[in-house]
DOFI-804789 format. One record per residue: residue in three letters; x, y, z of N, C-alpha, C in turn. Coordinates in steps of 0.02 Angstrom, whole numbers, padded with zeros to 5 digits, always signed. Layout:
REM DOFI-804789
alaXYZXYZXYZ;...
***
This chain:
REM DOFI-804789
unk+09519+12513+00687+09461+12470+00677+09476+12419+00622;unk+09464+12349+00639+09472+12306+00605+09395+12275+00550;unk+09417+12297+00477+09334+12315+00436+09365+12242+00406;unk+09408+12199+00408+09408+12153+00378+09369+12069+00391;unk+09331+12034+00335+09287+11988+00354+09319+11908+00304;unk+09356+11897+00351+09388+11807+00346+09343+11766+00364;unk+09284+11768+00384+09259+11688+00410+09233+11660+00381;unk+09242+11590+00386+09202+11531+00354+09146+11558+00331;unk+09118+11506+00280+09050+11511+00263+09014+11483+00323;unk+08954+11509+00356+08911+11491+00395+08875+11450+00382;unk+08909+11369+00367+08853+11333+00377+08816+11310+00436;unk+08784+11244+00413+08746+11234+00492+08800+11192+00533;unk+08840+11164+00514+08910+11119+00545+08953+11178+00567;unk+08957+11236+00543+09001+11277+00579+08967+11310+00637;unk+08904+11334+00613+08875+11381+00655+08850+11339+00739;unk+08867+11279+00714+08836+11229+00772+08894+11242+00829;unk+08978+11213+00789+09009+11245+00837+09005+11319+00869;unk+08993+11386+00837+08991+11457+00850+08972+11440+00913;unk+08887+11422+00896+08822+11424+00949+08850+11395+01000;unk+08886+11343+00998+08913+11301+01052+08970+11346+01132;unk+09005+11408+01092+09011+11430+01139+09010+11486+01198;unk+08918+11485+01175+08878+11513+01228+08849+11475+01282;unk+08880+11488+01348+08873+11451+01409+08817+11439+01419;unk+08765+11404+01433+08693+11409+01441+08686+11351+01505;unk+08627+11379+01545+08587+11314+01579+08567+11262+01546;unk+08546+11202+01590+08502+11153+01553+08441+11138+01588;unk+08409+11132+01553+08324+11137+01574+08306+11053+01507;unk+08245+11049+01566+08177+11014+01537+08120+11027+01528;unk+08085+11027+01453+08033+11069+01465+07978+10985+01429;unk+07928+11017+01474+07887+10945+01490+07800+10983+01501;unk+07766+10932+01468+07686+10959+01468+07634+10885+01494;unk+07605+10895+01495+07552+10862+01485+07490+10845+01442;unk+07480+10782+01395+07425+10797+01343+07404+10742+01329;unk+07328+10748+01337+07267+10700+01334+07290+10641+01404;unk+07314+10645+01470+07349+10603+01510+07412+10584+01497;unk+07429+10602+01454+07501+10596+01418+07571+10620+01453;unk+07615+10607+01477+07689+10625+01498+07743+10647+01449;unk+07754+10718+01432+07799+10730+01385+07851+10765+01428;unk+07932+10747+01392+07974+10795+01434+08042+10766+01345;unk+08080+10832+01360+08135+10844+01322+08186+10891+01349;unk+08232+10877+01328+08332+10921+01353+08309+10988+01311;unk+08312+11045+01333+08314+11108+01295+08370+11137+01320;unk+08413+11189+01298+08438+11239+01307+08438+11325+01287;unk+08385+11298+01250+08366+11378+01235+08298+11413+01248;unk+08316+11424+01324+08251+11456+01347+08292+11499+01415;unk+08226+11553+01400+08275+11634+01416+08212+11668+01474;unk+08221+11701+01509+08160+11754+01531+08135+11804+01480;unk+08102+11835+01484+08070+11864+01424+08032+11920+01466;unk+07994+11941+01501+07967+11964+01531+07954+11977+01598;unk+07971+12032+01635+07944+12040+01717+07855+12067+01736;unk+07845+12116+01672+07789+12126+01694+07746+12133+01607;unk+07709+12066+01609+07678+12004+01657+07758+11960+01654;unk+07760+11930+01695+07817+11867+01696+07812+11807+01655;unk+07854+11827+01582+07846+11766+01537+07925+11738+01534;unk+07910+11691+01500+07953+11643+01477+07980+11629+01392;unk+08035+11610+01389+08016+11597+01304+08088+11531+01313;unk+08039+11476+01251+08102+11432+01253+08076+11404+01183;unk+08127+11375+01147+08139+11339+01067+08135+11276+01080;unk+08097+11236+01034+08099+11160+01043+08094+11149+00950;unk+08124+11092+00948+08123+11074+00870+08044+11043+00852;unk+08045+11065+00795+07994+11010+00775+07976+10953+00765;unk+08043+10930+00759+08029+10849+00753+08017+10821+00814;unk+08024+10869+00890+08022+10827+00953+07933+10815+00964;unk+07925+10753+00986+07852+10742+00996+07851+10793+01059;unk+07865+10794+01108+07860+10859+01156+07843+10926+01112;unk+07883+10946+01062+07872+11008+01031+07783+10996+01032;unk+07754+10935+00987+07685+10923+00955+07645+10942+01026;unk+07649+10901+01076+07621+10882+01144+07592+10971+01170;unk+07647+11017+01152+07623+11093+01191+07604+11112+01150;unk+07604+11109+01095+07565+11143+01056+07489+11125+01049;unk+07487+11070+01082+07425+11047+01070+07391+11052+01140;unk+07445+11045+01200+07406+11064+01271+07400+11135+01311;unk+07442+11165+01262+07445+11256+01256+07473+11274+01326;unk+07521+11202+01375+07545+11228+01446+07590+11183+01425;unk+07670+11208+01474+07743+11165+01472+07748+11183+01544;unk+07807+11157+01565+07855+11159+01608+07908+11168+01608;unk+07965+11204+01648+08019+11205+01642+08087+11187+01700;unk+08094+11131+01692+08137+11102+01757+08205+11139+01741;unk+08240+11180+01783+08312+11211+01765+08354+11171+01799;unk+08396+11120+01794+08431+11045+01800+08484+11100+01838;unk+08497+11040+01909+08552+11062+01959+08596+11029+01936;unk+08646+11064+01967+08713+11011+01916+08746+10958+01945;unk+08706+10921+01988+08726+10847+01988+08635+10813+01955;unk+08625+10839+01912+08566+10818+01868+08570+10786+01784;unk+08645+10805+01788+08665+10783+01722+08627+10742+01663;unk+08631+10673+01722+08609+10603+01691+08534+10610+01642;unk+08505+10658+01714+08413+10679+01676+08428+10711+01592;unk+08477+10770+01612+08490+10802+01537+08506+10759+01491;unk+08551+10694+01506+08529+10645+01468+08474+10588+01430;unk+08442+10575+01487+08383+10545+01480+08337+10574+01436;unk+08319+10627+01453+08265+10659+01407+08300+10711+01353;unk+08352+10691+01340+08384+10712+01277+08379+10655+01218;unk+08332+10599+01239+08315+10533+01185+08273+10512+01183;unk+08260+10506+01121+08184+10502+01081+08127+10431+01112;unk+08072+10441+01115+08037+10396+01134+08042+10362+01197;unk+07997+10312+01241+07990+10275+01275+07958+10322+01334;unk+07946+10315+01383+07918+10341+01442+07962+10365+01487;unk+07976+10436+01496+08016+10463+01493+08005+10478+01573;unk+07965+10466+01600+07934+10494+01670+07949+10435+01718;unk+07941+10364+01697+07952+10298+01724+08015+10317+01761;unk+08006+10298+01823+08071+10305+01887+08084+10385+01897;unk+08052+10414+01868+08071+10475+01884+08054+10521+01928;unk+08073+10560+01955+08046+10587+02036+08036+10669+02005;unk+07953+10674+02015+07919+10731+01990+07859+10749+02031;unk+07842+10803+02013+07785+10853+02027+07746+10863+01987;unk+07654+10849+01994+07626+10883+01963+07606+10966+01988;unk+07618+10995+01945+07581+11080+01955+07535+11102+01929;unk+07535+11151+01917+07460+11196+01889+07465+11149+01816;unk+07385+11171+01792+07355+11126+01732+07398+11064+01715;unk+07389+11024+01784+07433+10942+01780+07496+10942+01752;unk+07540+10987+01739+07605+10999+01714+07656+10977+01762;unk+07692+10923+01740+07743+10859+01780+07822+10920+01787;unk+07857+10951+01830+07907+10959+01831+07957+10927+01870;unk+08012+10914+01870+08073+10883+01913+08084+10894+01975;unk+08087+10844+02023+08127+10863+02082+08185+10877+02073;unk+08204+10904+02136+08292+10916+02125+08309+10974+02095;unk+08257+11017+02040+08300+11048+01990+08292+11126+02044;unk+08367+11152+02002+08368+11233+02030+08312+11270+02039;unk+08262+11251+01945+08193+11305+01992+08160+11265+01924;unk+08073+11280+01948+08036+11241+01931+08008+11288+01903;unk+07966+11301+01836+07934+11345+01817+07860+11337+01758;unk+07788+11336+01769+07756+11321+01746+07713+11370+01703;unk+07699+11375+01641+07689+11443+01593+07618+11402+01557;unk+07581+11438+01529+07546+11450+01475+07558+11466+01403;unk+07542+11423+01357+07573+11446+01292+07548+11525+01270;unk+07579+11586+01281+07542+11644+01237+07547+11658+01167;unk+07601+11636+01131+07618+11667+01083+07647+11625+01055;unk+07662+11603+00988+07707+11568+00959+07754+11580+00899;unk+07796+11574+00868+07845+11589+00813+07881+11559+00787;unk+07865+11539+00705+07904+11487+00691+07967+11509+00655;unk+08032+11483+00671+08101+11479+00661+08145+11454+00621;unk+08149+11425+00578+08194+11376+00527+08150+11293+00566;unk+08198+11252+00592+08178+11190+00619+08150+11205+00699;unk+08147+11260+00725+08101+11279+00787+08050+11306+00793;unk+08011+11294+00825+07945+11340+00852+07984+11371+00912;unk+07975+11437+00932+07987+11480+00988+07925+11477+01037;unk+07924+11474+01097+07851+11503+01123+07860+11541+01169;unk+07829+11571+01181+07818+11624+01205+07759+11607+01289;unk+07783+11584+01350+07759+11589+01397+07731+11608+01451;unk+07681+11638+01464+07651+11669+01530+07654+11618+01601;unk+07687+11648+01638+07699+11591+01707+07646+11581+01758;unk+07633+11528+01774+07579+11531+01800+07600+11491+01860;unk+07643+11475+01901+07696+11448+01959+07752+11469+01970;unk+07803+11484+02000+07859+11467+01989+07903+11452+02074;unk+07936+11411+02057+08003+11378+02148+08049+11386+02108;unk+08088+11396+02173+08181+11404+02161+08207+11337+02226;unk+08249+11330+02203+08293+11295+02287+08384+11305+02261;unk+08375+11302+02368+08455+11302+02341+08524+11274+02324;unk+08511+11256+02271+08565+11221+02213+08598+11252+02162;unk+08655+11210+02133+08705+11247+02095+08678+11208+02020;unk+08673+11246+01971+08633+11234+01926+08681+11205+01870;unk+08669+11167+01820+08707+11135+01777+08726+11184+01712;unk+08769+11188+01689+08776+11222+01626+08807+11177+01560;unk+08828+11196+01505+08806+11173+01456+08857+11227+01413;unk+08914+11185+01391+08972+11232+01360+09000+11195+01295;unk+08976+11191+01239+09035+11162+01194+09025+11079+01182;unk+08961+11075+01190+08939+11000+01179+08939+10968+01242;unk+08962+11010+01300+08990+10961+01361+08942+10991+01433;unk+08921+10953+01479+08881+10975+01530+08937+10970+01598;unk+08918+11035+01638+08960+11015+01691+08944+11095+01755;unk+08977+11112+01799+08978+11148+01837+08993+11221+01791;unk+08978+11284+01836+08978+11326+01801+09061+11340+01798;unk+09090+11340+01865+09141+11363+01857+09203+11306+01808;unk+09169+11240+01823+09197+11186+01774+09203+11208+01687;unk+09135+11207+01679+09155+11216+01622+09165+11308+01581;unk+09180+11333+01638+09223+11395+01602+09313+11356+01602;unk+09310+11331+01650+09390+11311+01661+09407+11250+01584;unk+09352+11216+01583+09359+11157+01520+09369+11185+01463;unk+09305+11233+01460+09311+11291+01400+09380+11290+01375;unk+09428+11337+01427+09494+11366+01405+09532+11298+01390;unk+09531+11235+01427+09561+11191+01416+09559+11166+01328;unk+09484+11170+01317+09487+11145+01242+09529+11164+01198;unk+09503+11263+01210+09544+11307+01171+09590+11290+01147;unk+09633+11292+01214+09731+11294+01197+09714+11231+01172;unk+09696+11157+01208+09718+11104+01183+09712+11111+01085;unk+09656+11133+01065+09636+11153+01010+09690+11198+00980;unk+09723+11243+00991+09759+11285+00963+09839+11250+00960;unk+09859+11199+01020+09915+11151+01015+09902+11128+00948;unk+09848+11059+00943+09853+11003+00895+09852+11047+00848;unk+09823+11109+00815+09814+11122+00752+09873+11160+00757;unk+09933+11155+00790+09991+11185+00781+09993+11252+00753;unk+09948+11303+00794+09941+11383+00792+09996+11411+00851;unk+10019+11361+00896+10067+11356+00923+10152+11342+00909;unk+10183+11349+00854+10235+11326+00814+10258+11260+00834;unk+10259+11204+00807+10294+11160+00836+10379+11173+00854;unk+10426+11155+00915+10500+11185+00903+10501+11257+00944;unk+10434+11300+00957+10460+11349+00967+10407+11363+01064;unk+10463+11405+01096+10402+11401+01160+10333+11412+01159;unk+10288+11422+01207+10227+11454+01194+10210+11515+01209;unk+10195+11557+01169+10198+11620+01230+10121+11622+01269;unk+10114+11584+01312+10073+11594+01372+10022+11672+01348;unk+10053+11717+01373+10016+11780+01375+09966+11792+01302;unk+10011+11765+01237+09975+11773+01183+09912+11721+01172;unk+09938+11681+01174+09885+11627+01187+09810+11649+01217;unk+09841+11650+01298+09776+11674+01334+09730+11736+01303;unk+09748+11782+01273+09710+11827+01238+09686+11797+01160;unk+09742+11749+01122+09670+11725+01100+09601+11662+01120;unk+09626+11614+01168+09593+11589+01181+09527+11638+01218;unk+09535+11705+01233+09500+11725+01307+09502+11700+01352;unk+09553+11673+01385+09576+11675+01460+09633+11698+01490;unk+09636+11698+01560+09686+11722+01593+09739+11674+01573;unk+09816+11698+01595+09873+11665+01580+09875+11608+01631;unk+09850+11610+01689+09838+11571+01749+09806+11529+01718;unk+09733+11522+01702+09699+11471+01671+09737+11438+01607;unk+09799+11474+01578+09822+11433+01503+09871+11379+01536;unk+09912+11397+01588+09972+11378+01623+09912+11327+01647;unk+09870+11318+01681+09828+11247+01690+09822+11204+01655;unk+09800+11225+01581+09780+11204+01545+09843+11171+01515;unk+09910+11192+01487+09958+11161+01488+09996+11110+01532;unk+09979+11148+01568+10000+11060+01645+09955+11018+01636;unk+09894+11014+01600+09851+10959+01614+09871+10923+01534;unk+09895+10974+01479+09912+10936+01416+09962+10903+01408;unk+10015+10930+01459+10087+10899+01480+10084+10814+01505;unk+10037+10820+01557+10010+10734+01546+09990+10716+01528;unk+09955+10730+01461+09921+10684+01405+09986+10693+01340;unk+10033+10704+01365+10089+10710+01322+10073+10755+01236;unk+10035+10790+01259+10014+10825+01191+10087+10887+01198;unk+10101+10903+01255+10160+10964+01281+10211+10967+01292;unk+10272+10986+01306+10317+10943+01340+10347+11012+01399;unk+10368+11021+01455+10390+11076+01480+10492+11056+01478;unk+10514+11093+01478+10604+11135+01450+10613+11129+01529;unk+10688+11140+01535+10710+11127+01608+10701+11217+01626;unk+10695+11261+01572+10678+11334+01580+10578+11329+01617;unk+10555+11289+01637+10492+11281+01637+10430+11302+01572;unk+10459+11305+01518+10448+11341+01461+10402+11280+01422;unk+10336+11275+01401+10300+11236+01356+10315+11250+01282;unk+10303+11179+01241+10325+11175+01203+10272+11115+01162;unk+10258+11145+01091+10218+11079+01073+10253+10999+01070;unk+10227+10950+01081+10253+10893+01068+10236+10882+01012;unk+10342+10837+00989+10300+10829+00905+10273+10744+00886;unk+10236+10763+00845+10204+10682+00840+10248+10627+00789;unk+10256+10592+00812+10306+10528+00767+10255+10482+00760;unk+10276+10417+00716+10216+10362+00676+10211+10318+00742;unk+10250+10312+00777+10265+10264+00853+10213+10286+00885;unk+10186+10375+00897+10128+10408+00937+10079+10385+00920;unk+10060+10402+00840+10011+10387+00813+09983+10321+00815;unk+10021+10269+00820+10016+10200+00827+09965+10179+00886;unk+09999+10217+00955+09983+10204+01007+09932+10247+01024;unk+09936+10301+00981+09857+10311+00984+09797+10278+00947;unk+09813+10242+00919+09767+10212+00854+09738+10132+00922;unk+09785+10103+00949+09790+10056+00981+09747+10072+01057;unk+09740+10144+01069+09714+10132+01122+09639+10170+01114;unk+09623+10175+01045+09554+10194+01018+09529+10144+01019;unk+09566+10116+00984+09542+10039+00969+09499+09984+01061;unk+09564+10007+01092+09548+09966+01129+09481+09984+01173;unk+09479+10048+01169+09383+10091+01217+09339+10047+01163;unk+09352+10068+01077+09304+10025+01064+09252+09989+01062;unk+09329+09933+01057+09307+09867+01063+09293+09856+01110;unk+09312+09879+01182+09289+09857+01250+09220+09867+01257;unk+09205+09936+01231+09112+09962+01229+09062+09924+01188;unk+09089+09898+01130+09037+09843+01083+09043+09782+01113;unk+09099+09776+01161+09078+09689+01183+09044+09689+01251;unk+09043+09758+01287+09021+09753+01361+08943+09797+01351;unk+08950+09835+01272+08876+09883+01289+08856+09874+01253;unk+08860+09844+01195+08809+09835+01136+08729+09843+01152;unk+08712+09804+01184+08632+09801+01197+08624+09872+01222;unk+08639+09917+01225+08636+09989+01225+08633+10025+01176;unk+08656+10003+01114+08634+10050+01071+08583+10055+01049;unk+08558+10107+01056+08455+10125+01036+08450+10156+00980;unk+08412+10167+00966+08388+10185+00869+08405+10253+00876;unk+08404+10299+00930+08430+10365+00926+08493+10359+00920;unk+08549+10325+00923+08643+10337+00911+08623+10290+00846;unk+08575+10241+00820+08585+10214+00758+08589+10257+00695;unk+08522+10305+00719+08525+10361+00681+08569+10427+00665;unk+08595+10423+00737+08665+10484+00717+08711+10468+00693;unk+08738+10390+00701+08787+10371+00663+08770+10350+00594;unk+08724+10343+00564+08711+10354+00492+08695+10412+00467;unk+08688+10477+00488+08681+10544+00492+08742+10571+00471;unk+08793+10536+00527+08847+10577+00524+08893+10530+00473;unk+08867+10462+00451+08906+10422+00396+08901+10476+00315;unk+08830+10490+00323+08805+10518+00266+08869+10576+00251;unk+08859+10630+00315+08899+10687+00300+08953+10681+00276;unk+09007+10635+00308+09060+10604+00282+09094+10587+00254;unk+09025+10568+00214+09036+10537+00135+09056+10612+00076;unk+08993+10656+00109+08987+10712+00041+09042+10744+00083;unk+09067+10758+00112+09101+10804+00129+09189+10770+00085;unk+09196+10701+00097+09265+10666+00056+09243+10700-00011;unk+09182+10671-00022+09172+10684-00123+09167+10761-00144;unk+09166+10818-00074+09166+10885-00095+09234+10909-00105;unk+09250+10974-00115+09295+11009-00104+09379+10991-00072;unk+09442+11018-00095+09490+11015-00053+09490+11031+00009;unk+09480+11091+00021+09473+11106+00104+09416+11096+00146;unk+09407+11005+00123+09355+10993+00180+09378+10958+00255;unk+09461+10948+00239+09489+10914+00316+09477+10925+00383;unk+09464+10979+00395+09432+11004+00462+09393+10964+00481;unk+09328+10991+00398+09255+10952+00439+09246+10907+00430;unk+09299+10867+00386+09319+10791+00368+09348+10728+00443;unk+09393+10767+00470+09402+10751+00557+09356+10744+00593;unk+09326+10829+00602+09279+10844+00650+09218+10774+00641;unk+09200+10778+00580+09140+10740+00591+09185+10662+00620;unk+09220+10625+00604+09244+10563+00611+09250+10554+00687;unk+09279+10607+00716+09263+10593+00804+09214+10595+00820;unk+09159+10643+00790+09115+10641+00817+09045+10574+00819;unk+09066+10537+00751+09058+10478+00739+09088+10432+00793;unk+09162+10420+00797+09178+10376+00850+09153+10392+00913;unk+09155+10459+00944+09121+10471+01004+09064+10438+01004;unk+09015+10453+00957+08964+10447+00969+08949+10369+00981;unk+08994+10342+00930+09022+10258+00978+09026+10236+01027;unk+09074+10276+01053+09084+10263+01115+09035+10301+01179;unk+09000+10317+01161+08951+10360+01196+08890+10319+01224;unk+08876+10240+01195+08850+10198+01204+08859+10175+01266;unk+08904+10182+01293+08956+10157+01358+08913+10199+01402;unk+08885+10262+01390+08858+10291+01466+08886+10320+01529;unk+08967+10315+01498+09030+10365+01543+09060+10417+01521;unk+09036+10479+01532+09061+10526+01518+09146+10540+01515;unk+09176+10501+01556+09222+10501+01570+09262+10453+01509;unk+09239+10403+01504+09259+10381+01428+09247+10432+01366;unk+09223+10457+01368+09207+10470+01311+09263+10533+01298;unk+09266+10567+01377+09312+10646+01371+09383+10591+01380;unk+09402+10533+01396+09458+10507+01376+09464+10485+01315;unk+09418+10469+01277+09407+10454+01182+09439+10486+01148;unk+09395+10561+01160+09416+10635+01130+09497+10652+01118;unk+09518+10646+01195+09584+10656+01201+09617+10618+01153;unk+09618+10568+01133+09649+10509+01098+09662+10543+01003;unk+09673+10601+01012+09658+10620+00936+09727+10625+00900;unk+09702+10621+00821+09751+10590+00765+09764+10653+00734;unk+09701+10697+00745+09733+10746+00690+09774+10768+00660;unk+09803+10802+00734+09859+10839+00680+09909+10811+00645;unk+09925+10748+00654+09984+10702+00587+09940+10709+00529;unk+09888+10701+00531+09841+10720+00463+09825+10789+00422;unk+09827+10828+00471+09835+10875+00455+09895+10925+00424;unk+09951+10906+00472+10020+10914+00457+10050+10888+00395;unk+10058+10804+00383+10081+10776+00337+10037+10755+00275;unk+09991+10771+00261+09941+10759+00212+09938+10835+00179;unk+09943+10823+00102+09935+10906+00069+09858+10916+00063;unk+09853+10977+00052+09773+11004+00022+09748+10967-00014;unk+09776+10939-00086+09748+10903-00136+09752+10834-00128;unk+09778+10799-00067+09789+10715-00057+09743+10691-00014;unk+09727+10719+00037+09683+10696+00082+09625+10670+00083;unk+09586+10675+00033+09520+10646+00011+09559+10564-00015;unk+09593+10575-00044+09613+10498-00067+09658+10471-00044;unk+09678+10465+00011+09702+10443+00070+09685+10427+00126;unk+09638+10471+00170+09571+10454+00217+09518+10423+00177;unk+09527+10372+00205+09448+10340+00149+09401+10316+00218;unk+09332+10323+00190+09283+10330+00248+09240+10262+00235;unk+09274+10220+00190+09258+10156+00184+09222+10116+00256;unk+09296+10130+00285+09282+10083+00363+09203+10106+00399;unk+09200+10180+00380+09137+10202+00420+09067+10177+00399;unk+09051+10157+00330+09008+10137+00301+09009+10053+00319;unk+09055+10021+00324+09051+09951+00333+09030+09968+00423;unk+09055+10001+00442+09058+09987+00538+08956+09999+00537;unk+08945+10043+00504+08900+10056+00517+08843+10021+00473;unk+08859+09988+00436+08799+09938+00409+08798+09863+00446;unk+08852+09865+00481+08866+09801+00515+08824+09806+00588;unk+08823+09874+00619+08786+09878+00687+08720+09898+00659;unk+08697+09924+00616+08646+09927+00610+08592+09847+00586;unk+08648+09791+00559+08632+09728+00563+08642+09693+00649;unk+08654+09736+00692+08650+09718+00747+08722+09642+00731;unk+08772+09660+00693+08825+09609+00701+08892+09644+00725;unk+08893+09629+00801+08947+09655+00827+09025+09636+00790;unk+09014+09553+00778+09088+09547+00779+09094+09576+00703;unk+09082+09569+00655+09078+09628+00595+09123+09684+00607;unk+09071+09729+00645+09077+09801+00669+09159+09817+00704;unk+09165+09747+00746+09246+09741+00783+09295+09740+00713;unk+09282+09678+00705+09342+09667+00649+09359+09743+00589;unk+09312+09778+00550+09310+09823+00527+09335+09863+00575;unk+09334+09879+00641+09374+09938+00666+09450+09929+00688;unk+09454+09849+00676+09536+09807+00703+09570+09832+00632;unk+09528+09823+00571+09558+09809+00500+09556+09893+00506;unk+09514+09934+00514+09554+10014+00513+09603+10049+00558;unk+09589+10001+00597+09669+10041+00659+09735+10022+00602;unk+09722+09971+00590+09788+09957+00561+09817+10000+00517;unk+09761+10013+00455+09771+10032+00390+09792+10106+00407;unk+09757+10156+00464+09781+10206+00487+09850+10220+00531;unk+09878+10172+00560+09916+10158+00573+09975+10172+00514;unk+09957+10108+00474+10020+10106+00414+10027+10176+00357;unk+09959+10205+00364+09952+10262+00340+10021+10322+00365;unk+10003+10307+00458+10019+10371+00483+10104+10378+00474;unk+10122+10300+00480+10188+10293+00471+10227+10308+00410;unk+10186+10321+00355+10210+10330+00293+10226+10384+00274;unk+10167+10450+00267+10148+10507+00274+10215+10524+00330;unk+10205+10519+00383+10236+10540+00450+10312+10558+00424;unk+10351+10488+00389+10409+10491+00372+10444+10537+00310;unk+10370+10538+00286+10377+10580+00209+10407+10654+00246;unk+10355+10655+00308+10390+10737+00328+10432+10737+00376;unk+10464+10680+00363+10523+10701+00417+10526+10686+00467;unk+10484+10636+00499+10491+10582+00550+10449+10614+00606;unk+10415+10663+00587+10394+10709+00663+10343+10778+00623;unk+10276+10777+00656+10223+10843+00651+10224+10869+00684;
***
């Protein structure tokens, strides 16, 4: 028996990832109040009861939907099929009329649920419980339809099929366990070990390596044997160059897309950024983590999922991680660029916002090449 306890401190940035990889449905839970149309993206809502048949699901407080049931004491619960995605989008953002074009049902006590979705389910508020930033409620059902569809799930920040995103899942993993070089750079992989820590089969790792092999994160031996690829300042370059280029392509073709909800996460996540450089040595992790999740959220403006899981891929880390010591990295990554990018779109001045991300490819660039060589030409 293993009595020993290594883990991070649980903050809310860690625990967000934890939570993240519990597979869940996606649902909309939606009321009606004073003639009013409310609907919001939930994922945390569970069965609770067979006899009587309740419901229970978490909504934040700050969501005006949260206000709306509490005040019309009935919700809804649309469980999103999984070519429903887009909806999990839609009503995953704040304000505007959320029902406009949308193809719905009214049910018991005028409660609007979704066409299309796996199953429709209409409750009574019974009970309520408040949570840190959630109210819980506690539902008595007073409807419920099913149909037959394959329902959407919800893995790791990412929406997709069930059996998809168990398969993506493992993909992250390893890809995750490559870049942070838990994999030795130089040395094979052992497949079998891997898969037991990622939790998957060796079948699913061997996928997952053929698919990293063409994003050149891998390389396979004429033994068919994987192997990390090592990163040189030439990689890094051309990765810096083709960040650059999603970008800039998204602020000059989508700008008029960005809505006060990504204005706000990207000054959210500027904020964190900041304290996290001015905290501690070992803040590089969440010093990264947050910075993609900043550029994603950039590029997320675009409205293609598919950009965005090609964004992701595009990552710098591990030369940063590799060739940067414990005590240098705060004054070396400077988060300058993020504060100018983001006072510039929030002035609604694109070309600003461009030039500041042309003038940081570079500087990261000349960075990576410097660092890179210090260790030896290769991470």
């Amino acid at each position: 028996m293993n009595t020993t306890d290594d883990s991070p401190e649980v903050t809310p940035e860690y625990f967000r990832g934890v939570a993240g990889h519990f597979a869940s449905g996606v649902t909309v839970i939606s009321t009606v109040d004073d003639g009013a149309l409310y609907g919001t993206t939930a994922s945390a809502v569970s069965s609770l009861s067979l006899e009587p048949p309740m419901m229970l699901m978490c909504l934040n407080t700050s969501s005006t939907t949260h206000d709306a049931v509490m005040r019309a004491g009935v919700f809804g619960i649309s469980i999103l099929a999984a070519d429903q995605g887009g909806l999990a989008y839609h009503f995953g953002k704040r304000g505007g009329d959320k029902f406009a074009g949308i193809d719905y049902t009214v049910r018991a006590a005028g409660v609007p649920v979704l066409d299309g979705a796996v199953a429709r389910i209409v409750c009574e508020v019974a009970g309520t419980i408040r949570g840190g930033t959630h109210t819980v409620f506690l539902g008595r059902v007073l409807q419920a339809s099913t149909s037959a569809k394959e329902p959407l799930a919800y893995y790791r920040g990412k929406l997709g099929r069930l059996a998809d995103s168990a398969e993506r899942g493992i993909y992250e993993e390893v890809r995750t366990a490559v870049i942070a070089r838990r994999t030795p750079l130089g040395e094979p992989i052992d497949v079998d070990a891997l898969a037991r820590t990622v939790g998957g089969d060796p079948g699913q790792v061997v996928n997952a390596l053929i698919k990293l092999s063409l994003e050149d994160v891998v390389e396979r031996d004429e033994r068919g044997e994987f192997r990390p690829k090592p990163i040189t300042a030439a990689s890094v370059e051309e990765t810096y160059e083709a960040r650059l280029s999603i970008e800039i392509g998204v602020l000059e073709t989508r700008f008029s897309h960005l809505d006060d909800t990504t204005r706000t996460r990207l000054v959210d996540i500027a904020d964190q950024i900041a304290k996290v450089r001015a905290g501690d040595a070992d803040g590089l992790e969440e010093y990264l983590r947050l910075n993609v999740d900043y550029h994603v959220a950039l590029v997320g403006i675009s409205g293609s999922e598919q950009l965005v899981e090609t964004f992701r891929r595009l990552s710098a880390g591990t030369s940063w991680r590799q060739a940067l010591t414990r005590d240098e990295w705060a004054q070396e990554l400077d988060n300058g660029h993020i504060s100018v990018i983001t006072d510039a779109l929030l002035r609604d001045d694109v070309e600003a916002a461009k030039a500041e991300l042309r003038r940081h490819a570079e500087y990261a660039k000349q960075l990576a090449r410097r660092v890179i060589e210090r260790a030896g030409g290769a991470v």
